[in-house]
C-alpha positions in Angstrom: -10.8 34.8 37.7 -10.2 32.6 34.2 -10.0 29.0 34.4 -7.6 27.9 31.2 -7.3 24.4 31.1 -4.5 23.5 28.5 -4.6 19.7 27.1 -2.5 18.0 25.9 -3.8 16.9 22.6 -1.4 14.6 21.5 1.7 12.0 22.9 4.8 11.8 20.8 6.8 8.5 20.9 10.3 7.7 20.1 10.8 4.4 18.0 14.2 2.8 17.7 16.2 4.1 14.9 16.1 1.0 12.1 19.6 0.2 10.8 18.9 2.4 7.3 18.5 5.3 9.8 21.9 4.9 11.5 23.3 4.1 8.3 22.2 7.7 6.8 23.0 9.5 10.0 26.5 8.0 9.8 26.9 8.7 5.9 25.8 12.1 6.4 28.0 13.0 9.5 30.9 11.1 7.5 30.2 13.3 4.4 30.1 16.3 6.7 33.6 15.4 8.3 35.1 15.1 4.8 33.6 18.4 3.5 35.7 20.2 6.2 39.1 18.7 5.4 41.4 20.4 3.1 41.4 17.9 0.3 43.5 18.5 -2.3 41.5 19.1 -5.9 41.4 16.1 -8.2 40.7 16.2 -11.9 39.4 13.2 -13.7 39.8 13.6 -17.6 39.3 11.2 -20.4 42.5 9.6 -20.5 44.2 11.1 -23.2 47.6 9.6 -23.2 46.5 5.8 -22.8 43.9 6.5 -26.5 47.5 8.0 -27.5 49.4 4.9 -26.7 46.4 2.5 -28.5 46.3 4.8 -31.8 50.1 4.7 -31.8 49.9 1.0 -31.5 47.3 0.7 -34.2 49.9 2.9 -36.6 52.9 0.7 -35.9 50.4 -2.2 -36.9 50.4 -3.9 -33.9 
């Protein structure tokens, strides 16, 4: 007959989460919920027509 004595070697607590903790989880989960819409594609480019409408003013000598 074997005597096996398990121990337990250590005793794991749960602390409270601190409010940056929350905030993460939240921002993570809200990221997550956005990621699975269908969100239409938006392109961000350099603004071509306002530099148009500021040369074209600088021409007209404005």
């Amino acid at each position: 007959m074997s005597n096996i004595h398990s121990r337990e070697t250590a005793k794991v607590y749960t602390f409270p989460m601190t409010a940056d903790v929350v905030r993460r989880r939240m921002n993570a989960q809200m990221l997550a919920d956005i990621a699975g819409q269908n969100l239409p594609k938006v392109e961000f480019g350099s603004g071509w027509y306002h530099s148009a409408a500021i040369e074209d003013e600088k021409s007209q000598g404005h």
